[in-house]
Every structure is written in C-alpha cells, then in structure tokens.
N, C-alpha and C positions, 0 to 999 in steps of 0.2 A: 844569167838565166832569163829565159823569155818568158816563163810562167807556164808555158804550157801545160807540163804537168801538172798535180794538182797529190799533195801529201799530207795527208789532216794525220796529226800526232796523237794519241788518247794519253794522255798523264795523268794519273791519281794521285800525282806528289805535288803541295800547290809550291810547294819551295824551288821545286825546275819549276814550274812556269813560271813563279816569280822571276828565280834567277836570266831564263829564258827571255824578258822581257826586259830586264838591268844588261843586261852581257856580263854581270860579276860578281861576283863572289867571293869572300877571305875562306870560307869553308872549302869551298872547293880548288882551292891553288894546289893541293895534291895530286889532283886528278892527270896532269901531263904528266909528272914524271911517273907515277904509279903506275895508270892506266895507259899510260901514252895515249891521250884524248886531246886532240886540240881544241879546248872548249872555247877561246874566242874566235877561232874561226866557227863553230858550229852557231855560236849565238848570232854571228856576222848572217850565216844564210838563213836561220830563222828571221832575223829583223829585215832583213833585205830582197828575199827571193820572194817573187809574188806566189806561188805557187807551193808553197809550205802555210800550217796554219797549225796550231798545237790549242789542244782542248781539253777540260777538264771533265774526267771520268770518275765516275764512284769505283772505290776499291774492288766491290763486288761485282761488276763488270769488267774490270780485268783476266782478261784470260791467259795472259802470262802469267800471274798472280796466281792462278789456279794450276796450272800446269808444272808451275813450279814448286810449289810451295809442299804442296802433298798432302792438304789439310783441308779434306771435302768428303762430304757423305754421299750416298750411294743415289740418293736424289739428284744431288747438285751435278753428278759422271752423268 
C-alpha cells in the first residue's frame, strides 16, 4: 500500500481495538472458520498500511448501532 488513501475506522468496542493493535486473540479463533474472516490478515493491514487508522467512538454515535438495533425514539429518527 502507498497510503494514499486515507480509512479512519470508528469502533465502540475497545476490545477490537485492543485486539486490532495485539493481532490476537483466544476469543476470537472462531471467527475464520465461522465467519470465514481472515483476521490476521486484517490486523496485518491495520498494523501496516499507512493509510488505515481505527478510532474510538461512544456507542451513541454509532450509526450502525442505531440503524440496526431498532431501539430509538422519535427525537433521536
């Protein structure tokens, strides 16, 4: 990667970021064959790629979180 681009991550879970920054985890050794997710390849281009950067978001900022979940008042839509 040359960096050019430029990918900021928002995470509300600090346990990926943690793990995001170790490359490993015993918890998540399910996750390839379950998911089929190569997660040490994904940790490899978070640690390595200039141009990725993962950050820590409050829950309530999450807009996945909201979109998915289904659990908002008519203020928060």
């Amino acid at each position: 990667s040359s960096g050019q681009g430029k990918l900021l991550i928002l995470e509300d879970n600090d346990a990926v970021i943690k793990w995001s920054v170790k490359g490993r985890s015993q918890n998540l050794r399910h996750v390839a064959r379950v998911h089929r997710v190569d997660l040490d390849w994904l940790a490899e281009r978070l640690r390595e790629d200039p141009g990725i950067f993962i950050k820590y978001v409050g829950t309530k900022s999450q807009i996945a979180d909201f979109l998915t979940e289904g659990q908002f008042t008519a203020t928060q839509w």
